[in-house]
mmCIF file of the N, C-alpha and C atoms, coordinates in Angstrom:
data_MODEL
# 
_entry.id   MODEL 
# 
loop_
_atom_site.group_PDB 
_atom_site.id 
_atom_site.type_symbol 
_atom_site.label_atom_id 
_atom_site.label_alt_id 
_atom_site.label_comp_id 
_atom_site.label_asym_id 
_atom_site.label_entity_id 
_atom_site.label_seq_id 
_atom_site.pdbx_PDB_ins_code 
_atom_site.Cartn_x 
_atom_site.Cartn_y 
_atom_site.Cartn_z 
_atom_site.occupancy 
_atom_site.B_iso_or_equiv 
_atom_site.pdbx_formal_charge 
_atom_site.auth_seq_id 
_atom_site.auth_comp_id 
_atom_site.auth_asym_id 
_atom_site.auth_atom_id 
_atom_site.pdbx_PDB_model_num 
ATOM 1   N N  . UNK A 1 1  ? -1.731  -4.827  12.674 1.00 0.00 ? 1  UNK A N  1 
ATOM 2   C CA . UNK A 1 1  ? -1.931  -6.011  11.877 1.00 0.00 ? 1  UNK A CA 1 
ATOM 3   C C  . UNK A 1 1  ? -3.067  -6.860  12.401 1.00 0.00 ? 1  UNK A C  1 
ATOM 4   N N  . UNK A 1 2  ? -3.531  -6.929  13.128 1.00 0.00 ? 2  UNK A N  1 
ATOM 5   C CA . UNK A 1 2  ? -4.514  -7.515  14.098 1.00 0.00 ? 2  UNK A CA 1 
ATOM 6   C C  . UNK A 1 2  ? -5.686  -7.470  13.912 1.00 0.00 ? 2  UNK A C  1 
ATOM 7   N N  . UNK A 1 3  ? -6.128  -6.320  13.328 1.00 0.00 ? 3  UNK A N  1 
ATOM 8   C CA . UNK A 1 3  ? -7.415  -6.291  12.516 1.00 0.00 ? 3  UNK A CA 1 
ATOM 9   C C  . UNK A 1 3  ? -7.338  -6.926  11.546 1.00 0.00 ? 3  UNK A C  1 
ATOM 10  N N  . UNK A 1 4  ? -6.197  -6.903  10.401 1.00 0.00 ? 4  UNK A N  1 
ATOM 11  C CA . UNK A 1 4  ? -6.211  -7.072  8.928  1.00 0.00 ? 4  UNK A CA 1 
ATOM 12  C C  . UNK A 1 4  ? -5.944  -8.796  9.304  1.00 0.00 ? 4  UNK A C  1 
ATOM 13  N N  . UNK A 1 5  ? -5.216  -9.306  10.470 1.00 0.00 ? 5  UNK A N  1 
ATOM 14  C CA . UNK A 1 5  ? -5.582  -10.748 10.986 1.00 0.00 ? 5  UNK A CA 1 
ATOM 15  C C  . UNK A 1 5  ? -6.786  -11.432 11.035 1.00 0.00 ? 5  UNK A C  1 
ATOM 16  N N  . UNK A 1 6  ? -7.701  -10.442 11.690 1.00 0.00 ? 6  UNK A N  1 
ATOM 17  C CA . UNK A 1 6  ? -9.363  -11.083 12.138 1.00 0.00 ? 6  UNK A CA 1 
ATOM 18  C C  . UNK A 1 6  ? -10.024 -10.508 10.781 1.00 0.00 ? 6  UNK A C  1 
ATOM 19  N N  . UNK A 1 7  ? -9.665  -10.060 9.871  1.00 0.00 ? 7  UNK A N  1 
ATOM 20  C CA . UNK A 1 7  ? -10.259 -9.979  8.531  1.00 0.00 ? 7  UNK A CA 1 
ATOM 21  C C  . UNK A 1 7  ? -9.913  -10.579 7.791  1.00 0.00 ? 7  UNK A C  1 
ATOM 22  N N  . UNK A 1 8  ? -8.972  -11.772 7.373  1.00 0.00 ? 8  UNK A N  1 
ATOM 23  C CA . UNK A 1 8  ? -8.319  -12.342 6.430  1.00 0.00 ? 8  UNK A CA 1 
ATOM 24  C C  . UNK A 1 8  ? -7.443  -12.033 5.562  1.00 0.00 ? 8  UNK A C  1 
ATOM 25  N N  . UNK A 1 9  ? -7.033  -11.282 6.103  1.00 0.00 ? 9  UNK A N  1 
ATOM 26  C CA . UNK A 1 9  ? -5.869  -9.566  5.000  1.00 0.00 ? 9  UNK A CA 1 
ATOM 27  C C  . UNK A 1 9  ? -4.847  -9.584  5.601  1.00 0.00 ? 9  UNK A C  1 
ATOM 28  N N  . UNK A 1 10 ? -4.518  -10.747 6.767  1.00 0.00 ? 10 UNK A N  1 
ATOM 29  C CA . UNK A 1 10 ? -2.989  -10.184 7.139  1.00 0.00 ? 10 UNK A CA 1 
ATOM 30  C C  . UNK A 1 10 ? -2.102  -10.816 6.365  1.00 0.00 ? 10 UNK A C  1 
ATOM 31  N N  . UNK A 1 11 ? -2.152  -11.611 5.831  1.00 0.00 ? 11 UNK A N  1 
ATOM 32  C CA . UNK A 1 11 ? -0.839  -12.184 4.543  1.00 0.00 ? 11 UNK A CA 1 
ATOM 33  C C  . UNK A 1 11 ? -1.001  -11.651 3.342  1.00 0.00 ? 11 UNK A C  1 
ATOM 34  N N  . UNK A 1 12 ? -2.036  -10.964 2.972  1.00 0.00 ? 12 UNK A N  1 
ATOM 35  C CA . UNK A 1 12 ? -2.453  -10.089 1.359  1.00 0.00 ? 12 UNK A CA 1 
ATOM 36  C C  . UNK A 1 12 ? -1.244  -8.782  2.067  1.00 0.00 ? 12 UNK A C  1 
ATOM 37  N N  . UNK A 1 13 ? -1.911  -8.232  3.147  1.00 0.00 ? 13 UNK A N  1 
ATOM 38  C CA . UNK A 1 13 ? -1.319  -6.752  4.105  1.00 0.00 ? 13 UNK A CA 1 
ATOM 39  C C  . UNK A 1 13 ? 0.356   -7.143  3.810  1.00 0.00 ? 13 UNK A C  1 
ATOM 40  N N  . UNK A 1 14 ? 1.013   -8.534  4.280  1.00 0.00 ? 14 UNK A N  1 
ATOM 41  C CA . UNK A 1 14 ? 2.559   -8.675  4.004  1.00 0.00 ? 14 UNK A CA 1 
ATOM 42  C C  . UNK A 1 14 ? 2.997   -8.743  3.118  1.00 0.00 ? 14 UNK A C  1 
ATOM 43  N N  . UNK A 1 15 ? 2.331   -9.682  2.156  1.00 0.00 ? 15 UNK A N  1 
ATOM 44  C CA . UNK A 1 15 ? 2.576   -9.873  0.707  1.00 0.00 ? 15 UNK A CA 1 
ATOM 45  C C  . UNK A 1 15 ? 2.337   -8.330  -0.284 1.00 0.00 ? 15 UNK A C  1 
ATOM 46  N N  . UNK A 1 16 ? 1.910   -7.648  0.450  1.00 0.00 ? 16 UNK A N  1 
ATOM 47  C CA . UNK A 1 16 ? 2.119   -5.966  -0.181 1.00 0.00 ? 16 UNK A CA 1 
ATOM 48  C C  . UNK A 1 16 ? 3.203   -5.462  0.491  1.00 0.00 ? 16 UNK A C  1 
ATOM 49  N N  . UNK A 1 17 ? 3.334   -5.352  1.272  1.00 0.00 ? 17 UNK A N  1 
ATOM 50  C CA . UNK A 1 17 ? 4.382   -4.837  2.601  1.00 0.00 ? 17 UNK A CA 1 
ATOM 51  C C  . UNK A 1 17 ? 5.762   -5.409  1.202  1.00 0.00 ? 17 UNK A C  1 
ATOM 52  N N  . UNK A 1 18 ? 6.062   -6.327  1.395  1.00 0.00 ? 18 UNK A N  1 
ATOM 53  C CA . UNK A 1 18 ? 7.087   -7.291  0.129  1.00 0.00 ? 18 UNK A CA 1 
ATOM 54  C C  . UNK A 1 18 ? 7.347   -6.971  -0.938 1.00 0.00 ? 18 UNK A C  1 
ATOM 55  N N  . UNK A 1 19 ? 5.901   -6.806  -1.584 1.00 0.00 ? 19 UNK A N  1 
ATOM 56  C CA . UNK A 1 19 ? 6.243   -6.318  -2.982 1.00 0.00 ? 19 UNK A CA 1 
ATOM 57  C C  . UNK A 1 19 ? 6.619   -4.985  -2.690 1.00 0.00 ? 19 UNK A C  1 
ATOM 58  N N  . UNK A 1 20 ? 5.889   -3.771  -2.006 1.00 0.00 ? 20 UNK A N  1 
ATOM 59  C CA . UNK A 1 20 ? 6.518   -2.849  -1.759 1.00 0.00 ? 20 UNK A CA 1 
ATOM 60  C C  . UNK A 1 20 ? 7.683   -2.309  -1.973 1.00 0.00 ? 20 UNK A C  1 
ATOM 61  N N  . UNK A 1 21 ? 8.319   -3.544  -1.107 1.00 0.00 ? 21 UNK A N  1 
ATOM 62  C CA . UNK A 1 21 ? 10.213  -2.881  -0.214 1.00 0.00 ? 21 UNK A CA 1 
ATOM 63  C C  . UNK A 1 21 ? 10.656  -3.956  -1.810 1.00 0.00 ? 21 UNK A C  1 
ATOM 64  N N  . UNK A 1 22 ? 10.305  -4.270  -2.747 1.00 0.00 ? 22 UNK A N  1 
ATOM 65  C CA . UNK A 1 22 ? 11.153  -5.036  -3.548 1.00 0.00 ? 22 UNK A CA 1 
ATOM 66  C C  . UNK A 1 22 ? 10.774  -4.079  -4.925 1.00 0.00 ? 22 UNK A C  1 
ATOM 67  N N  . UNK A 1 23 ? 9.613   -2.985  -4.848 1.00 0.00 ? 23 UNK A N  1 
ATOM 68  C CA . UNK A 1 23 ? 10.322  -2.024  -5.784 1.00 0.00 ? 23 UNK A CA 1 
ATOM 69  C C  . UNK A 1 23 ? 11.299  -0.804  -5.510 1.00 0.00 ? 23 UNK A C  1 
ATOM 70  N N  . UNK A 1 24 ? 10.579  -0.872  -4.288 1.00 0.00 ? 24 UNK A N  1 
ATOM 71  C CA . UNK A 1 24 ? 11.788  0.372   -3.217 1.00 0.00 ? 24 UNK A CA 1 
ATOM 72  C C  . UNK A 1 24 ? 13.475  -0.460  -3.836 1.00 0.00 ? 24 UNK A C  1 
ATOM 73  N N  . UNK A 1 25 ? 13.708  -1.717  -3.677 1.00 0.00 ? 25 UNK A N  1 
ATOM 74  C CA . UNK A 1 25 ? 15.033  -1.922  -3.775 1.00 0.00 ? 25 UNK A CA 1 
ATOM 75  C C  . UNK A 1 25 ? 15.661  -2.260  -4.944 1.00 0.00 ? 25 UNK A C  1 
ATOM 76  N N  . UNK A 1 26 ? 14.784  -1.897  -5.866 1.00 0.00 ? 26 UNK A N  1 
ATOM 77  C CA . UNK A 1 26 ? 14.776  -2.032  -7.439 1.00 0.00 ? 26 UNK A CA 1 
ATOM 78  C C  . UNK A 1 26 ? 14.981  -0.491  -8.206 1.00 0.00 ? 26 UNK A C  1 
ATOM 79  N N  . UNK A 1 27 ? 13.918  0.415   -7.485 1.00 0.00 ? 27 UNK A N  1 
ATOM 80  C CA . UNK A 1 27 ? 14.131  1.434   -7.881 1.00 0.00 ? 27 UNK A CA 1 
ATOM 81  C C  . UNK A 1 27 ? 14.303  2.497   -7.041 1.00 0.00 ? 27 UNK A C  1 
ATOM 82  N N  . UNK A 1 28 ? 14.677  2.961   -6.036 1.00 0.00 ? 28 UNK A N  1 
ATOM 83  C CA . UNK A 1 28 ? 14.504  3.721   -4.821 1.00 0.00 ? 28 UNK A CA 1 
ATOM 84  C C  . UNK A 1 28 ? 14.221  5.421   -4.727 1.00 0.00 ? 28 UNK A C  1 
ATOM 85  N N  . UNK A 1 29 ? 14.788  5.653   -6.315 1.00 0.00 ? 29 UNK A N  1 
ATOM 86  C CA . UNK A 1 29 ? 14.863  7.223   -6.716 1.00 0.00 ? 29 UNK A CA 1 
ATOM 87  C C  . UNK A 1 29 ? 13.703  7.506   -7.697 1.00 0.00 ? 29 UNK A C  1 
ATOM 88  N N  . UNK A 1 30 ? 12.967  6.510   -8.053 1.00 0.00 ? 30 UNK A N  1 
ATOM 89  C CA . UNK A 1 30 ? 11.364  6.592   -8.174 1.00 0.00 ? 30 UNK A CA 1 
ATOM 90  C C  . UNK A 1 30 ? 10.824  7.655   -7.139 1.00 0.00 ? 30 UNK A C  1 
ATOM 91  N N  . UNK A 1 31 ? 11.187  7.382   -5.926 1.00 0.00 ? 31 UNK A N  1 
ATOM 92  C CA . UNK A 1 31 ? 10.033  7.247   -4.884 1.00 0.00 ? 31 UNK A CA 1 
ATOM 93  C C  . UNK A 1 31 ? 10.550  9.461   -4.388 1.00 0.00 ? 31 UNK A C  1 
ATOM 94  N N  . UNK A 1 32 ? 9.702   9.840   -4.837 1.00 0.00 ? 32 UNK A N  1 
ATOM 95  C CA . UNK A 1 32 ? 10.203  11.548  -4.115 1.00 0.00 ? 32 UNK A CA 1 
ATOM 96  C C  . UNK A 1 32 ? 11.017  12.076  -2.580 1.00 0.00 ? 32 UNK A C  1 
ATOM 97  N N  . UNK A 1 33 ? 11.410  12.670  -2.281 1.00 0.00 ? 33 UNK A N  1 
ATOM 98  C CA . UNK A 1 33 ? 12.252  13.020  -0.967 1.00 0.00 ? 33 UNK A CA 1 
ATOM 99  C C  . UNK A 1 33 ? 10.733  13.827  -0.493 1.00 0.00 ? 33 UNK A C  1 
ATOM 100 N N  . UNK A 1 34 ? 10.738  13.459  0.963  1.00 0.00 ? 34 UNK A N  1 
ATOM 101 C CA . UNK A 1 34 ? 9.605   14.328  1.408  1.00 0.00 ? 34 UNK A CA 1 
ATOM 102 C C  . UNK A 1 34 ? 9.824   14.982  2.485  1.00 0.00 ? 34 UNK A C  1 
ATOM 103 N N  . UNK A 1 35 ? 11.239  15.036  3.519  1.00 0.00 ? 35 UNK A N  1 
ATOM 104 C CA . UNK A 1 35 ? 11.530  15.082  4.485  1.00 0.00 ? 35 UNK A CA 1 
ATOM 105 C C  . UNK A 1 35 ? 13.325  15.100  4.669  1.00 0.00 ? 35 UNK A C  1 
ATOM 106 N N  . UNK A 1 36 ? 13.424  16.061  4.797  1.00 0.00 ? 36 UNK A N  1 
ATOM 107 C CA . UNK A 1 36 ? 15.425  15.753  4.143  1.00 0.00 ? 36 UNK A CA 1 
ATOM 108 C C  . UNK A 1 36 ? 15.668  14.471  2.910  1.00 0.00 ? 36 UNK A C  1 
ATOM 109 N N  . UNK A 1 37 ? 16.266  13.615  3.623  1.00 0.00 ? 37 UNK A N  1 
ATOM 110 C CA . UNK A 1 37 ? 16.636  12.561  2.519  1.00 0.00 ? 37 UNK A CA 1 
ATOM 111 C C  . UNK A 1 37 ? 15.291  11.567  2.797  1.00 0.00 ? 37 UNK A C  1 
ATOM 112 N N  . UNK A 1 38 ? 14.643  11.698  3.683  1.00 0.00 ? 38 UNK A N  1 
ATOM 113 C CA . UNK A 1 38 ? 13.221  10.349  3.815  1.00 0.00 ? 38 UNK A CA 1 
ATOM 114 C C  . UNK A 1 38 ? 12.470  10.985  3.119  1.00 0.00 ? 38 UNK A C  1 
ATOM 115 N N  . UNK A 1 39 ? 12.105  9.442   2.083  1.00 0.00 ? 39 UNK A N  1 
ATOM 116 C CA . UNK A 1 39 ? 11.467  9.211   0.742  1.00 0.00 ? 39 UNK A CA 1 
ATOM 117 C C  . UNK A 1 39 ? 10.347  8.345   1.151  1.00 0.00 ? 39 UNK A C  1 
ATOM 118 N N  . UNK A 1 40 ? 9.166   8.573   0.365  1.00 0.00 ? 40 UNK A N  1 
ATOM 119 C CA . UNK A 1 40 ? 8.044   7.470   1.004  1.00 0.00 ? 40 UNK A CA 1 
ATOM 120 C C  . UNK A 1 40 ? 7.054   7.074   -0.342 1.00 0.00 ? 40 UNK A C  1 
ATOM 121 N N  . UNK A 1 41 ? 6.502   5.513   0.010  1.00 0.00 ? 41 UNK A N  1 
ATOM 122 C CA . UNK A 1 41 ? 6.226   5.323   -0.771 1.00 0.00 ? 41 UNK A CA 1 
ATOM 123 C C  . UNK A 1 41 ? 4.883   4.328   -0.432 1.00 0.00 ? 41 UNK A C  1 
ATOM 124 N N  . UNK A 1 42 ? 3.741   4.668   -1.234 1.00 0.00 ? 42 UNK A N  1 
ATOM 125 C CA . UNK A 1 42 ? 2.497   4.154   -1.032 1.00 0.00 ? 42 UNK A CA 1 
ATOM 126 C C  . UNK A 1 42 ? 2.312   2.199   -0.933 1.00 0.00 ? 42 UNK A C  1 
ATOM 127 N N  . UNK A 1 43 ? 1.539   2.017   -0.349 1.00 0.00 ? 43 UNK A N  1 
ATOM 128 C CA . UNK A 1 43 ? 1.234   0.586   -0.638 1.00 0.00 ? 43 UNK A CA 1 
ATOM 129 C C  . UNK A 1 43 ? 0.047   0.982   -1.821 1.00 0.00 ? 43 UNK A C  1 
ATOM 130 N N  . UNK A 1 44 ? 0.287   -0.372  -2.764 1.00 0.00 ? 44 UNK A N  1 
ATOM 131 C CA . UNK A 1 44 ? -1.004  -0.149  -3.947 1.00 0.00 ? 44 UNK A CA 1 
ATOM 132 C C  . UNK A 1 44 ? -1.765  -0.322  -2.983 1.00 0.00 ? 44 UNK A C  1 
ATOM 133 N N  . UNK A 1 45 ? -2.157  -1.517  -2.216 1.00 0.00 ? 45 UNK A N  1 
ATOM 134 C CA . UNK A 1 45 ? -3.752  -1.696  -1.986 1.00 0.00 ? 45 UNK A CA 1 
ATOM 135 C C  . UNK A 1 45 ? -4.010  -1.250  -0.348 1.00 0.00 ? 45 UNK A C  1 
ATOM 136 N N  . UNK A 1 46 ? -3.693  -1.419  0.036  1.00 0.00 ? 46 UNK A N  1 
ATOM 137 C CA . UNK A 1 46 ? -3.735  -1.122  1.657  1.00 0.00 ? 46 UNK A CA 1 
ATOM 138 C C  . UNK A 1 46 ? -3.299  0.735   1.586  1.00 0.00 ? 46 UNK A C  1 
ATOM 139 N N  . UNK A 1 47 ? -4.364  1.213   2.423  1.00 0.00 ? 47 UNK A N  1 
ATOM 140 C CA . UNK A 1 47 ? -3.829  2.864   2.536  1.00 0.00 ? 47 UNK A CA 1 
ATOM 141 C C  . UNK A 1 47 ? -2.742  3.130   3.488  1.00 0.00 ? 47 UNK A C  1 
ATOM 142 N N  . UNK A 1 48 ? -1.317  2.674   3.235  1.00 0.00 ? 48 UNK A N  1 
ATOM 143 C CA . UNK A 1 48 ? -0.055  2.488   4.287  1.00 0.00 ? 48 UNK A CA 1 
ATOM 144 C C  . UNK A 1 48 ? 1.067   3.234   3.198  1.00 0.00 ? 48 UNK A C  1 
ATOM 145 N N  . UNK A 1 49 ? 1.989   3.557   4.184  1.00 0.00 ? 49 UNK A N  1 
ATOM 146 C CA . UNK A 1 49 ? 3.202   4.329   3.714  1.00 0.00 ? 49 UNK A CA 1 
ATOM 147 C C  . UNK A 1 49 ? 4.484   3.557   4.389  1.00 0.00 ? 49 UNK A C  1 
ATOM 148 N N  . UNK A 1 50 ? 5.496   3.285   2.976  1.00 0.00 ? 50 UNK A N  1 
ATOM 149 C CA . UNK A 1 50 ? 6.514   2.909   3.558  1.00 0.00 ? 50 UNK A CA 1 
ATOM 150 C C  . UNK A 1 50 ? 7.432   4.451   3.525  1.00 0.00 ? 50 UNK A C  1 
ATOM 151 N N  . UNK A 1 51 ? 8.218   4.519   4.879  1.00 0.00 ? 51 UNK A N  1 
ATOM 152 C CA . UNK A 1 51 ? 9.558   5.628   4.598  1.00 0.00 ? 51 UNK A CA 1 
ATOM 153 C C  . UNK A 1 51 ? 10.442  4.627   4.397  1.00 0.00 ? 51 UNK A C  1 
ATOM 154 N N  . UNK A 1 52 ? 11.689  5.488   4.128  1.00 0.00 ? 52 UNK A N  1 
ATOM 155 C CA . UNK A 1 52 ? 13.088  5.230   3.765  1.00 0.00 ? 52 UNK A CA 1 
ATOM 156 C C  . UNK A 1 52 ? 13.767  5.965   3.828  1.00 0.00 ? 52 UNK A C  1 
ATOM 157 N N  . UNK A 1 53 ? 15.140  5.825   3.142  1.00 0.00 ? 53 UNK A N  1 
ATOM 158 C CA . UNK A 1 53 ? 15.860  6.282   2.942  1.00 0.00 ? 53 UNK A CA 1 
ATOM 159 C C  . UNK A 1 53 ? 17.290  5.579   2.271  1.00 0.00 ? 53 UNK A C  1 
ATOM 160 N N  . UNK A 1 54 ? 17.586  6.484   1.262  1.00 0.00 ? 54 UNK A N  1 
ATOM 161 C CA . UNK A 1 54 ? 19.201  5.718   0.591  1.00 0.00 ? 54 UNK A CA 1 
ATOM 162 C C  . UNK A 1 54 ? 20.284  5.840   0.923  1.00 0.00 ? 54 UNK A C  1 
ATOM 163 N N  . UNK A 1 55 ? 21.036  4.632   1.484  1.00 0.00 ? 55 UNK A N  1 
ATOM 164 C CA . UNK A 1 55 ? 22.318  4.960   2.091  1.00 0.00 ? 55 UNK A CA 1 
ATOM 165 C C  . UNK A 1 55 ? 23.491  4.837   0.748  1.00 0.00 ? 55 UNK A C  1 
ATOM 166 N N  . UNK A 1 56 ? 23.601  6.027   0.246  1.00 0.00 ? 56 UNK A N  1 
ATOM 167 C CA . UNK A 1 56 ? 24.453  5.763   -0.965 1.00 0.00 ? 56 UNK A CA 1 
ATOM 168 C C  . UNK A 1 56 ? 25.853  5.787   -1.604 1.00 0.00 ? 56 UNK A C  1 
ATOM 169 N N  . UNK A 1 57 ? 26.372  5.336   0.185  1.00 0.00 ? 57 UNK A N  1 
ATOM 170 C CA . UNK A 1 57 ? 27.830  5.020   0.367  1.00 0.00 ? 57 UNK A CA 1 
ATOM 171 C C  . UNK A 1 57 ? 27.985  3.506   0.166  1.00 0.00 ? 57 UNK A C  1 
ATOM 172 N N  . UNK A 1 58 ? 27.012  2.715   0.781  1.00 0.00 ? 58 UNK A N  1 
ATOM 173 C CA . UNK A 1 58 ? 26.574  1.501   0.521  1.00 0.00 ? 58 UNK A CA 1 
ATOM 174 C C  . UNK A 1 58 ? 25.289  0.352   -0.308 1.00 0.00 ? 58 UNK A C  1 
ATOM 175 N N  . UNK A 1 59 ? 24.655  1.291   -0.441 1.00 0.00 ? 59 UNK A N  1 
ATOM 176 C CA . UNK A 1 59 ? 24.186  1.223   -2.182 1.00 0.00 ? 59 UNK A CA 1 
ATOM 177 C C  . UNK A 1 59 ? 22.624  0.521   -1.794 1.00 0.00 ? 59 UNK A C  1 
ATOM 178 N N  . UNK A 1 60 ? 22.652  0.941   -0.313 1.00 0.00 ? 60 UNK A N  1 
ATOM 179 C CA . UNK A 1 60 ? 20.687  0.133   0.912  1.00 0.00 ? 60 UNK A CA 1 
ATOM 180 C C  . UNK A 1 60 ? 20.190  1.536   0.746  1.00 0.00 ? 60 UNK A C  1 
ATOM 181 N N  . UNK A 1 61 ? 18.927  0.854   1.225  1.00 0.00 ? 61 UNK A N  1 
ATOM 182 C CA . UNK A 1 61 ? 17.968  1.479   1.330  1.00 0.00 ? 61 UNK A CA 1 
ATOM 183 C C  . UNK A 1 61 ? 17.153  0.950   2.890  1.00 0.00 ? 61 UNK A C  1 
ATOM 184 N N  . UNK A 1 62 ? 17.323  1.617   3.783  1.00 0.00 ? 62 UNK A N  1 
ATOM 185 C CA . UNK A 1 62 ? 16.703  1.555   4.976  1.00 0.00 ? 62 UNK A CA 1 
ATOM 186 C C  . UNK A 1 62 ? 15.125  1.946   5.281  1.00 0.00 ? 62 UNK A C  1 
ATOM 187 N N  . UNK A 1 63 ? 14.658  0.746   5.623  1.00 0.00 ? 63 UNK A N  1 
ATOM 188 C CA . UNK A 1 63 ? 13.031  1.438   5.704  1.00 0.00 ? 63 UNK A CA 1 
ATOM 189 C C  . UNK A 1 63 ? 12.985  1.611   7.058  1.00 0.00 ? 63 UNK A C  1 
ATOM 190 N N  . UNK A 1 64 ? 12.341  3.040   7.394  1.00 0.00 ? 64 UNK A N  1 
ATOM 191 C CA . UNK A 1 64 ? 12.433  3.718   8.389  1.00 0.00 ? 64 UNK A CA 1 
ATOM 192 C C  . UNK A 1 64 ? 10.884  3.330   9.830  1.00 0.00 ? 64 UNK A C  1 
ATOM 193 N N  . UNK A 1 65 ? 10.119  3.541   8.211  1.00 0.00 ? 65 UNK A N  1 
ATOM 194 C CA . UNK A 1 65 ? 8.592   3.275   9.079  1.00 0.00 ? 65 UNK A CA 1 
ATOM 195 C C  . UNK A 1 65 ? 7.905   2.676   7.907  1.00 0.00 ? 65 UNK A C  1 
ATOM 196 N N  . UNK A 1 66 ? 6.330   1.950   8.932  1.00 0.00 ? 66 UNK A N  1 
ATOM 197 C CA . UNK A 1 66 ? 5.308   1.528   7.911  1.00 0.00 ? 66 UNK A CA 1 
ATOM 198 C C  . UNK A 1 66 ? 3.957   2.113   8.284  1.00 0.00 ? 66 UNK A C  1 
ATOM 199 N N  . UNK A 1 67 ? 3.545   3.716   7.997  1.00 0.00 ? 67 UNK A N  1 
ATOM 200 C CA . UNK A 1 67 ? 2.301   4.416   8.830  1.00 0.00 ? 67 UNK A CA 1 
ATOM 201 C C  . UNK A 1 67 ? 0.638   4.184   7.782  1.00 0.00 ? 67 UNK A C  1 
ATOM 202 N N  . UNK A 1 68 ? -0.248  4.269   8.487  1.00 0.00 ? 68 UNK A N  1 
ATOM 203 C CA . UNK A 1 68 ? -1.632  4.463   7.875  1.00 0.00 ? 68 UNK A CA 1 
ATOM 204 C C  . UNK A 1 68 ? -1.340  5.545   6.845  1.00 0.00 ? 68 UNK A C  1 
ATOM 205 N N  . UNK A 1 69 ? -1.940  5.812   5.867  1.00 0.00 ? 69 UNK A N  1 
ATOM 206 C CA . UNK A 1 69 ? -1.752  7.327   4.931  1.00 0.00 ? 69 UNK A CA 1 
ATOM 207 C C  . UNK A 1 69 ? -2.785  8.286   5.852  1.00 0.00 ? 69 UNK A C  1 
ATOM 208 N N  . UNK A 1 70 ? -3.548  7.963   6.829  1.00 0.00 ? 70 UNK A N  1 
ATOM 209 C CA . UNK A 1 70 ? -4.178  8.899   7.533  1.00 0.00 ? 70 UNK A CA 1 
ATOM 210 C C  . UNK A 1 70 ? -3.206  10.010  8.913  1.00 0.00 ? 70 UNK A C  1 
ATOM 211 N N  . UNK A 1 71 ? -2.292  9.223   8.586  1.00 0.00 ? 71 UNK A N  1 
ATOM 212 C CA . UNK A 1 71 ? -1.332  9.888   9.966  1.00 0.00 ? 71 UNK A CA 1 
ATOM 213 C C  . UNK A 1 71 ? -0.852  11.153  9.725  1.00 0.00 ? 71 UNK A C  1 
ATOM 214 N N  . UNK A 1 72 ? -0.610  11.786  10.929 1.00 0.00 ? 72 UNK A N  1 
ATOM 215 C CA . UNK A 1 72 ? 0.172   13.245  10.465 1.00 0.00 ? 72 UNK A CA 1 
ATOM 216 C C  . UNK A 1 72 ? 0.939   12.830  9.980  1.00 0.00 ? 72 UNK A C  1 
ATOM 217 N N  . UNK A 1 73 ? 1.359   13.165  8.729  1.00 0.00 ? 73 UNK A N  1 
ATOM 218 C CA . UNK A 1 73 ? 2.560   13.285  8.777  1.00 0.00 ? 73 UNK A CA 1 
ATOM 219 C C  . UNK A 1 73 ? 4.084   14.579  9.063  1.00 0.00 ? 73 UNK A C  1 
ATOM 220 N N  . UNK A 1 74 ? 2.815   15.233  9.841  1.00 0.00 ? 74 UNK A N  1 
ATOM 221 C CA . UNK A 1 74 ? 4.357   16.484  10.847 1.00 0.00 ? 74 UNK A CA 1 
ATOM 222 C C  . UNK A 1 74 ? 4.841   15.353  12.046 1.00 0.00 ? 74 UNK A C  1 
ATOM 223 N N  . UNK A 1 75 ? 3.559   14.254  12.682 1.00 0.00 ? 75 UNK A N  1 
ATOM 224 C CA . UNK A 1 75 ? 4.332   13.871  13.625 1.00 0.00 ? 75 UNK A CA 1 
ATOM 225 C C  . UNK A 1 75 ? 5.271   12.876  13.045 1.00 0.00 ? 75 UNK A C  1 
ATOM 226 N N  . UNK A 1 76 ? 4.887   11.956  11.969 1.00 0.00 ? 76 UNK A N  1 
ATOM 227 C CA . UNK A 1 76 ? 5.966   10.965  11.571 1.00 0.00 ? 76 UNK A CA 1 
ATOM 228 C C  . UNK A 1 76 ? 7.436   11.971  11.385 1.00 0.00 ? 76 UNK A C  1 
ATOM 229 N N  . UNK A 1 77 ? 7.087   12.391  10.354 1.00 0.00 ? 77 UNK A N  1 
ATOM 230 C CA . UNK A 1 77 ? 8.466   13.703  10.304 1.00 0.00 ? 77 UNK A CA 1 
ATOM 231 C C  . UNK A 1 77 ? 9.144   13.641  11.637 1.00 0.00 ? 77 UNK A C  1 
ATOM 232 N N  . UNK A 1 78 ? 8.688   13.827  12.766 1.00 0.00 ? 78 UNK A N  1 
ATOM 233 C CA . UNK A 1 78 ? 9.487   14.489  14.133 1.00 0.00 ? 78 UNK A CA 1 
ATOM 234 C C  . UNK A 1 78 ? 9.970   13.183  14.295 1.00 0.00 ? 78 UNK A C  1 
ATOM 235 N N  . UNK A 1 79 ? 9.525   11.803  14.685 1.00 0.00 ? 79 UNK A N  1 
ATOM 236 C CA . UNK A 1 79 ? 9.717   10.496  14.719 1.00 0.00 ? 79 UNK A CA 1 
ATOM 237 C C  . UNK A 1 79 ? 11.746  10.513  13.752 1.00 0.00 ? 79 UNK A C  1 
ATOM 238 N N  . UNK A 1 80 ? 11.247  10.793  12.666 1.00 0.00 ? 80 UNK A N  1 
ATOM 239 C CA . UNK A 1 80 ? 12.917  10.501  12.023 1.00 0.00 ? 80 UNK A CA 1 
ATOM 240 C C  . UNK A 1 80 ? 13.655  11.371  12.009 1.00 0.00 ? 80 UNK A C  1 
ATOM 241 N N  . UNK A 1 81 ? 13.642  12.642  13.074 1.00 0.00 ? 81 UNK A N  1 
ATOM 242 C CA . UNK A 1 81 ? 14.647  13.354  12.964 1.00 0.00 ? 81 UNK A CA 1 
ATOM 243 C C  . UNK A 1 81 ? 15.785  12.537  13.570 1.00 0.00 ? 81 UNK A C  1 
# 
């Protein structure tokens, strides 16, 4: 966040982060399974990935991680086993 701080983007960067996790918790089965049950889902403007996952005994949705879209994602994968 620290860059997107010294650029003027760190409250645009949260205020996406927000809207994000508030369609994730609106719609959660939008978002594809990519990894057993962890589901992920793009930021519009920032190139970032939210994971998750639906706990659907209790009706949440847990966000797992928030990665660059440049990252492996074999290592995020190993991260949520």
């Amino acid at each position: 966040m620290g860059w997107y701080d010294a650029h003027g983007q760190g409250e645009r960067l949260l205020d996406e982060v927000s809207t994000a996790m508030a369609r994730i918790a609106d719609t959660p089965e939008l978002y594809r399974t990519v990894h057993g049950s962890v589901r992920r889902a793009p930021l519009r403007v920032f190139p970032y990935f939210l994971w998750f996952v639906i706990d659907e005994p209790s009706a949440t949705v847990q966000i797992l991680a928030l990665t660059h879209h440049r990252r492996d994602p074999d290592t995020v994968r190993s991260r949520l086993e």
